[in-house]
N, C-alpha and C positions, 0 to 999 in steps of 0.2 A: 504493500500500500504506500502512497507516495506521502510524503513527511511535509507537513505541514507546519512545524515550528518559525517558518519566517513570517507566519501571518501575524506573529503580536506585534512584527515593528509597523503594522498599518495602523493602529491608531495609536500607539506611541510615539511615533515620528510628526504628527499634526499636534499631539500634547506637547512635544519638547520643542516645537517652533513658536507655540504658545508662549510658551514659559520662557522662552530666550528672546523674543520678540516684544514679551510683554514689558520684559525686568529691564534688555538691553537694549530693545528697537529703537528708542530714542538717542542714543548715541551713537545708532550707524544713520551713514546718508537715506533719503526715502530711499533712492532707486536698489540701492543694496537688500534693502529688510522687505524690498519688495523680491527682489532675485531669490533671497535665499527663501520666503517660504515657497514663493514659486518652483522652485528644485526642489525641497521639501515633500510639496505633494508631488512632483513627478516622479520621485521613486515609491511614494505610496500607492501611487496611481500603475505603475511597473509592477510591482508585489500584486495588488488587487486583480490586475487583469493574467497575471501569472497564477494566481490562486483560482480563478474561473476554468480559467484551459487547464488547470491541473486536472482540477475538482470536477468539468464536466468532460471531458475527452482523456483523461490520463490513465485510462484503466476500462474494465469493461463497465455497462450500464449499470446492471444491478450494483455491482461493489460502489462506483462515484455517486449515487440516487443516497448512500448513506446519509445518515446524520452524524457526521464528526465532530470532537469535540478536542481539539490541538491542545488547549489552555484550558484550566479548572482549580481554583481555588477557592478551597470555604474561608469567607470572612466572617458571618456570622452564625453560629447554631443552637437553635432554640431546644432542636430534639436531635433524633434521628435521621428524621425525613426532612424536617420544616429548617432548612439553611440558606443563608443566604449564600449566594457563590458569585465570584469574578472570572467570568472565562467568556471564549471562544467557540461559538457556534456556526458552524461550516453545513450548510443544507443547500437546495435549490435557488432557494429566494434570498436566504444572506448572501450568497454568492453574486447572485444576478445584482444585488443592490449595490455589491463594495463597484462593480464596475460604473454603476448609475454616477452613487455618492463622487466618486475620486475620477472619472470623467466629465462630469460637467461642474465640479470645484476647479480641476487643473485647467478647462478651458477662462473658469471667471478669475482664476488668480493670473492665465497670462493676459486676459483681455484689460483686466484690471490697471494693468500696468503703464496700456494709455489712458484706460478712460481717466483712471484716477491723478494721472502725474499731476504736481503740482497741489492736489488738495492738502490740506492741513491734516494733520495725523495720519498720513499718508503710513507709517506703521504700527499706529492701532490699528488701522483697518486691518492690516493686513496676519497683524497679530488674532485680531478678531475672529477672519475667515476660518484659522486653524482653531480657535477653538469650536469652532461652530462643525468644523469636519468631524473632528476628534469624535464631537460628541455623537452626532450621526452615526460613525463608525462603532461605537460604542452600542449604540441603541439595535442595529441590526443584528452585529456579532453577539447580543446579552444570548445568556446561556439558561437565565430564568427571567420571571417576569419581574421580578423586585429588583434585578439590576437593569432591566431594560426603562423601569419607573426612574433610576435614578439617572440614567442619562437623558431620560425622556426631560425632566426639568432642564438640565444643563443646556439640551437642544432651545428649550423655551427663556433661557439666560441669556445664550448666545446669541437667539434672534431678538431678542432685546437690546443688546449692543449694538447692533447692526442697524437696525431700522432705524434707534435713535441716534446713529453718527453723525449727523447732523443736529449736534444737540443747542445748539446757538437758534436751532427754527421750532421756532414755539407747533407748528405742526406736524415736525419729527417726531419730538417729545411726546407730544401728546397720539400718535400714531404709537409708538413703542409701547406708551403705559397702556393704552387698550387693548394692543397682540397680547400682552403680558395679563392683564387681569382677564381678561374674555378664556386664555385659554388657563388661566389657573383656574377659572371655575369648573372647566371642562377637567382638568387635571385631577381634581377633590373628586372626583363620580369615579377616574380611574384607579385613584388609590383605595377608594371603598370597598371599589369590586374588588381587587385583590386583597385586602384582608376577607372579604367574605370567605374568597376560591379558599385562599390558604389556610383560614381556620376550619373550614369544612373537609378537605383535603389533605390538609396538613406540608404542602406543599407549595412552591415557587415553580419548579425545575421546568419547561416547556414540554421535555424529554416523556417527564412521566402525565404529563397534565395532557400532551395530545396524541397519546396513543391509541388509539379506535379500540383496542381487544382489550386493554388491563386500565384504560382510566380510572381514575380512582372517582371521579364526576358522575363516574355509572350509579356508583352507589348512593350517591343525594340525590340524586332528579325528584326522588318522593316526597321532600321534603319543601313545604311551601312555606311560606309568608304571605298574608292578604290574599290566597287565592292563586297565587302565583310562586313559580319554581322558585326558590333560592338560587337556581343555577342561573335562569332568565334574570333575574335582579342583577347578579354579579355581571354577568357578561353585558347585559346592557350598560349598566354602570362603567364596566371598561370600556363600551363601544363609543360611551359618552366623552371619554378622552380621546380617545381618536378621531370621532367627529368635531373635536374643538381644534386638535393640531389641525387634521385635513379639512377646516373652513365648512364642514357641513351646515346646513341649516338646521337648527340656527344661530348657530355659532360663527356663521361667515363674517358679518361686520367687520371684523377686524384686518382680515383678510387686503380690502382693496385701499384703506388707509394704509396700510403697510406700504405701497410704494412711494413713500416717503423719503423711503431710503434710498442709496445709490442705486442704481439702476443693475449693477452687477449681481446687488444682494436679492434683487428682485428675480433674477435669473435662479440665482442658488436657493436662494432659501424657498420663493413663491412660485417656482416653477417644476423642480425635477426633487427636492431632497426635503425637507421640511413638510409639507404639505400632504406626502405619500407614505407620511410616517401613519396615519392614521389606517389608512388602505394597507399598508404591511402589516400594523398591528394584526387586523381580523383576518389576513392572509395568516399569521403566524398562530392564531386560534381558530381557524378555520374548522378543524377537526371537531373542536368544543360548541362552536354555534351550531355546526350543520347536524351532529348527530345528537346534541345533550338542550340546544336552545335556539329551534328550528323556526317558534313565534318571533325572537329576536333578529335571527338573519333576514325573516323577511322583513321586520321591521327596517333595517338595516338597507335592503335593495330599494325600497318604497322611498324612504328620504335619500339616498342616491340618485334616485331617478327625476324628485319634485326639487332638488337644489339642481343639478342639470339642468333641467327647464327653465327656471324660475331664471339661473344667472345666467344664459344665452339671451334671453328678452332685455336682460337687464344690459347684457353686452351692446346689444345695437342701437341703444341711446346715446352710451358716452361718448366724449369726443376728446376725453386723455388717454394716451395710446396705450399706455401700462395700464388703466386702468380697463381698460379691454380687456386685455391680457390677464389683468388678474381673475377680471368675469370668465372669461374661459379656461382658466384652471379652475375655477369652482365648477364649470360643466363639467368639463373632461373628470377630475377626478368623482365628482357625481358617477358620472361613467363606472369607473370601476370601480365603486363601493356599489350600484346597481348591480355590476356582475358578481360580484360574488355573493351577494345576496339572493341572487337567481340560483348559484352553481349548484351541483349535485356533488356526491364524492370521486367517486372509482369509473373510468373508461367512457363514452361519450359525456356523460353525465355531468361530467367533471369542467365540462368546456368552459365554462363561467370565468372560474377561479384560472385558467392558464390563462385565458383571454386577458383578464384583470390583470395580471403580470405583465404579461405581454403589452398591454395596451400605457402600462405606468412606465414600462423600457423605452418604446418607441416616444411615450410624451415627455420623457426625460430629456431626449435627443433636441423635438422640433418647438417643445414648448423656450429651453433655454436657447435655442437657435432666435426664438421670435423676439426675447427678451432684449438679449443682447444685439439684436439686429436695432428693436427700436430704442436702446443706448446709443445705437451709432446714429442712428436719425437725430437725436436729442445732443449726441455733441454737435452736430451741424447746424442743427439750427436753434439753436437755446430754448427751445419751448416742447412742453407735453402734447400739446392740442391741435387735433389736426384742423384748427382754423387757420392755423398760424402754417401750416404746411402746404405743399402741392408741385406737381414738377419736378418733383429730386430724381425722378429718373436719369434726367440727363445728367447729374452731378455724382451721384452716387451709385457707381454700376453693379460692384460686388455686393452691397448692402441691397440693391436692390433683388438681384438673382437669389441671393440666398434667402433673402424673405420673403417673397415667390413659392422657392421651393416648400418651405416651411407651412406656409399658408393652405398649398396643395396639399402637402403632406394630411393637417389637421383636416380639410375640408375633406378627408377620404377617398383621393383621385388614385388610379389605376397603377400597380405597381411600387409606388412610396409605403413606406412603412405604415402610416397613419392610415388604410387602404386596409390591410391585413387585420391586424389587432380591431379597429371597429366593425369591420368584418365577422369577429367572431364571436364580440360583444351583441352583437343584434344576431348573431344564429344563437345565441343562449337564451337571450330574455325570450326571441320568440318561439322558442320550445316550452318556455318555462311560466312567462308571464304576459302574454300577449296586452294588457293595456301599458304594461313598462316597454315593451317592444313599439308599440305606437308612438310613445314618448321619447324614446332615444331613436325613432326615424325622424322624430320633426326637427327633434335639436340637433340632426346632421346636417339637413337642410339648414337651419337658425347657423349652426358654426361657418358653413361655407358662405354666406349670407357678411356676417358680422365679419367674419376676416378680412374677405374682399373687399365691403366698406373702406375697412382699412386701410388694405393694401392701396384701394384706388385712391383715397383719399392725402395721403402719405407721396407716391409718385407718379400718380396723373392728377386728375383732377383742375382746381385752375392752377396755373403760374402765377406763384407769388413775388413780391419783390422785397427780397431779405436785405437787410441790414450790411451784411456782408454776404459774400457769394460761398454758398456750401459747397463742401467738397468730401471727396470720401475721404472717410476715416484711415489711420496709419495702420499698417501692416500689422503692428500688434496689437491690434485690434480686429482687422479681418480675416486672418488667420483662424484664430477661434470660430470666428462664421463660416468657414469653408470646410472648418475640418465636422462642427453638428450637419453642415447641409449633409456631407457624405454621411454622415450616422441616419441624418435622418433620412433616406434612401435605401442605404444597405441594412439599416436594424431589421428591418421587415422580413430579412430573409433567413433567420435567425430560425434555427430549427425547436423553439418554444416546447411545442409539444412533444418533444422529444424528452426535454430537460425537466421541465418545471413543470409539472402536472400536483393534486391535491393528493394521490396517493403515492406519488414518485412513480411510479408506472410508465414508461412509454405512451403518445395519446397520438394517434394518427389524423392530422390537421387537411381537411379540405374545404375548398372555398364552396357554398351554396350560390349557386349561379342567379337564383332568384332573387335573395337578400342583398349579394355583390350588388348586381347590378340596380335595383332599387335604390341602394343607397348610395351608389355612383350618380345615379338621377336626378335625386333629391338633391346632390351635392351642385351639382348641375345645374339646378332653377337655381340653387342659393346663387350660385357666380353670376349666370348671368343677371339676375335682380339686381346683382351690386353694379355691374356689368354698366347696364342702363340708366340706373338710381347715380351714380358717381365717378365714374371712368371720366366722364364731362361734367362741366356746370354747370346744375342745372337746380330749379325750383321744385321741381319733384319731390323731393325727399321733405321740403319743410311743408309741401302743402301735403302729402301721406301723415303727415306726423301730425299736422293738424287736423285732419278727419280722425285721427283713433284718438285726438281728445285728453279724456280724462286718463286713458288706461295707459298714452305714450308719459304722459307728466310724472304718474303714479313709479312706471319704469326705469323712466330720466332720475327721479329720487329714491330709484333703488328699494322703490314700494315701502319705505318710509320703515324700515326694521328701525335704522339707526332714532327717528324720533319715536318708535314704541319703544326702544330698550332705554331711552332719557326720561321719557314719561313713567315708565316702569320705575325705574332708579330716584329721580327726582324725586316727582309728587306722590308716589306713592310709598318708595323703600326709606326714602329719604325723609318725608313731609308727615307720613302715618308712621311712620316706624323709628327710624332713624330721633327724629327729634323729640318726639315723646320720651324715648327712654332717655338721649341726654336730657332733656329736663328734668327728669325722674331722679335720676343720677344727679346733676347739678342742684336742684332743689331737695330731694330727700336723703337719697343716700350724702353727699356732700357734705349738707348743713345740718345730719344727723354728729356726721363725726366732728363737723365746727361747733357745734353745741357742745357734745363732751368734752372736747376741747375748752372750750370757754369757763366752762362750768369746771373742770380742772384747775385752771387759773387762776380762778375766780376765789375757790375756795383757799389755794394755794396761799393766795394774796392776805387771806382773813387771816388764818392761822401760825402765818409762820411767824408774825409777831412772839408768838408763845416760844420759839426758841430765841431768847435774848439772852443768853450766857447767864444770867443774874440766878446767884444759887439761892439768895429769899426766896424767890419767884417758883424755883422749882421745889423747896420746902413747903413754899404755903398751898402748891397747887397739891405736892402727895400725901401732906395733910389732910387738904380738904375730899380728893377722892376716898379718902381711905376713911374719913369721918362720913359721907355720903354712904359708900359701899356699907359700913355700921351699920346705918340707918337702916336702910335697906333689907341687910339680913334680919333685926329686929321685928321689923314692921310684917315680915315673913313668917317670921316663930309668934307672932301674938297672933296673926291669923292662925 
């Protein structure tokens, strides 16, 4: 069996660029402390993709389909079973991820290098980046769930950093504290459900928690609360944190503020690595929903499929281009939190869950393709908003091609990878779920629609007259761009079914020629709509937006979640709740203990006159007690 021991220096080597970056980046030049974590992650990036080709071609099927475990150390042990452990877990989907993670981190650490030159803290950021990988890596390779909670925070610290590098802009700021508290609430549901798993269980370990024949989950399913499984409690409570990392509804809010940050971070964290941590979670409990909490998984495909929807409508209002962008990673990953929530377990059945893998590989490639493409729009011409844009075709060739392809890619065209994977996302739901099957054909249609908007909008559209004349962005910058277009192309042909399947099994992948081509179709109207609608000038589109009225406004504000969660918070958490009890507090409890307080003093003040040194004083006082106390017992015995 092929030896695995060089896989710990992949997240060691992102921790010790942290730590050397953090302590000493300020005393090397930026462009150094950018070089070195940039080398940094290309030999972790070297290791990860060396550890894929080990792990899936190094040997025959069955023996690579294992579940290895390189690294394993107990840190904490309560018993026998119930320990906490620090190690390395080596399966299908940790694998497919370290390539995700340390592929599209090594493209934003070298793009980084122009977008960022010259910013201020030019190695925090880049200090930043490695911790935010570290912790990534960390979270995939966890070997039970209680270490995968604790890099799960670290990942939600790190995109804290990040988002608000920009701390000088009171909209940074205030974008960070919302990612950070939205999904800490989302986080508290995840930590509940594993103390439930583990004291019902007695267990962390993944190893024994997702085994189909010996779980130990088999044996409480009996066991309910309110009418409901303790197991369905737990695993939705964990699905709750996952749906807060991956921006589910209704947890997304936080989500499209987040591009607040650099535009790199938006690629890394909001497109391919952050966001799919949610979707790997219930990939990596898969076994535990589909067989033990089957009301939960569908719960689970149902809000997959209504945040898809919901954020492609909300996509073809905006007119900030990340903020697109971020509307359509809350589709797409809707996407594959729908499929897995569709998927079956063992041999066709199972098509959901490879599909959903499959579909977060290929969206790793063309989504941070689209990101960092419209970074390169955004250093040319200083603005978010495609009002401010049009024309760049002629100025920007390579930015342009490659965001093209990307576009094609998402919109499902023939042969690109983003073709494939949704391909076999819509043969699952419509074996399984036909009115989720209805819903992810429209939002094909909606993704190819909203892109192209885009796209047309970005480099046809009218000619504007900039400020200064755009030009394309520098080599180290479009290097990165040329190297996702080719990912996002060739990942498609990635023999998926082969590798990554829900029971590790081989799964023999073919295209449904009726599905293909429908959603090749659908893809089709969307283009040409944009086609029409914005290739040219034209008045169309504000007098369309005017006949839908109330429903276009209601979309344009993003159907107004953000003023129910302020209303919510405000006047109600805040105004019924919140303030009453500090008044309660400030008025009773407070001025109860300023009262005894007072009354301490108070008495303090009377009496300590009595100690005045004077030994009369204390004669005539023991006198007189002790002549009272007489009294007393007398008055006693004559009763």
């Amino acid at each position: 069996m092929q030896s695995y021991d060089y896989t710990l220096w992949i997240p060691v080597i992102p921790l010790a660029m942290f730590l050397f970056l953090g302590i000493l980046g300020h005393k090397l030049k930026p462009s150094l402390a950018g070089i070195l974590g940039t080398a940094g992650l290309g030999i972790v990036t070297l290791l990860s993709y060396l550890t894929a080709i080990h792990y899936f071609w190094g040997g025959e099927s069955a023996e690579t389909m294992q579940t290895l475990i390189p690294y394993n150390f107990t840190w904490l042990a309560f018993s026998e079973t119930l320990v906490i452990s620090m190690g390395i877990l080596l399966d299908p989907i940790s694998a497919m991820m370290l390539v995700v993670i340390s592929t599209v981190s090594l493209m934003v650490h070298i793009y980084s290098l122009g977008y960022m030159k010259g910013e201020p803290g030019f190695q925090r950021f880049y200090a930043f980046l490695s911790l935010f990988t570290f912790s990534m890596l960390g979270l995939v390779l966890a070997t039970n769930i209680f270490q995968m909670y604790i890099f799960w925070e670290l990942v939600g610290l790190s995109s804290f950093l990040l988002i608000g590098f920009y701390y000088q802009k009171p909209s940074a700021v205030a974008a960070a504290k919302k990612a950070f508290i939205v999904t800490r609430f989302a986080d508290f549901g995840f930590l509940i459900g594993i103390l439930i798993i583990s004291y019902y269980t007695g267990t962390f370990d993944f190893g024994i928690l997702t085994n189909p024949e010996t779980s130990p989950i088999a044996s409480i399913t009996g066991i309910s609360f309110m009418g409901i499984s303790v197991v369905s409690w737990a695993m939705f409570l964990i699905f709750i944190g996952g749906a807060g990392k991956s921006a589910m509804m209704p947890f997304h809010i936080w989500l499209p503020d987040a591009m607040e940050g650099p535009t790199p971070v938006s690629a890394l964290i909001h497109a391919a690595t952050m966001v799919v941590a949610g979707v790997y979670l219930v990939a990596r409990l898969f076994v535990v929903y589909h067989l033990f909490a089957v009301d939960v998984q569908t719960l689970i495909a149902w809000i997959g499929g209504i945040t898809s929807l919901v954020a492609a409508i909300i996509a073809i209002t905006q007119i900030d281009i990340k903020r697109v962008l971020a509307f359509s990673t809350l589709s797409q990953i809707g996407y594959m939190m729908m499929s897995l929530g569709v998927s079956g377990y063992g041999g066709e059945e199972g098509v959901g869950y490879m599909a959903s893998m499959f579909h977060l590989f290929t969206h790793a490639m063309f989504k941070a393709l689209l990101f960092l493409g419209a970074g390169s729009v955004i250093h040319a011409v200083h603005s978010n908003n495609m009002t401010d844009m049009g024309g760049l075709r002629k100025f920007m060739p390579i930015t342009r091609i490659t965001f093209l392809i990307a576009c094609l890619t998402i919109a499902g065209m023939p042969f690109l990878s983003g073709f494939y994977s949704k391909d076999e996302i819509l043969a699952a739901t419509f074996e399984h779920n036909m009115p989720l099957f209805v819903i992810g054909f429209f939002v094909a249609g909606l993704t190819a629609f909203y892109m192209f908007r885009l796209y047309f909008n970005i480099f046809w559209g009218e000619d504007r007259e900039y400020h200064h004349t755009p030009h394309e962005s520098p080599l180290i910058m479009t290097i990165p761009l040329m190297i996702l277009a080719f990912a996002s192309i060739s990942s498609g042909y990635l023999p998926f079914g082969k590798f990554i399947t829900a029971d590790k099994l081989p799964l023999s992948l073919h295209i449904n020629p009726y599905i293909a081509g429908s959603s090749v179709f659908i893809g089709l109207v969307g283009i040409a709509l944009a086609w029409v609608l914005y290739k040219h000038k034209s008045d169309l589109p504000d007098r369309l937006a005017a006949r839908a009225g109330r429903f276009y406004t209601a979309a344009l504000n993003k159907f107004y979640f953000d003023e129910l969660y302020l209303f919510v918070t405000k006047k109600i958490l805040f105004n019924l709740v919140s303030r009453p009890i500090a008044w309660f507090d400030r008025n009773v409890i407070d001025a109860s203990m300023d009262g005894l307080a007072w009354i301490t003093n108070y008495a303090s003040d009377r009496i300590k006159g009595i100690q005045s040194g004077q030994l009369q004083m204390y004669a005539a006082s023991f006198i007189g007690g002790a002549i009272g106390l007489l009294l007393i017992v007398l008055y006693l015995l004559a009763e």
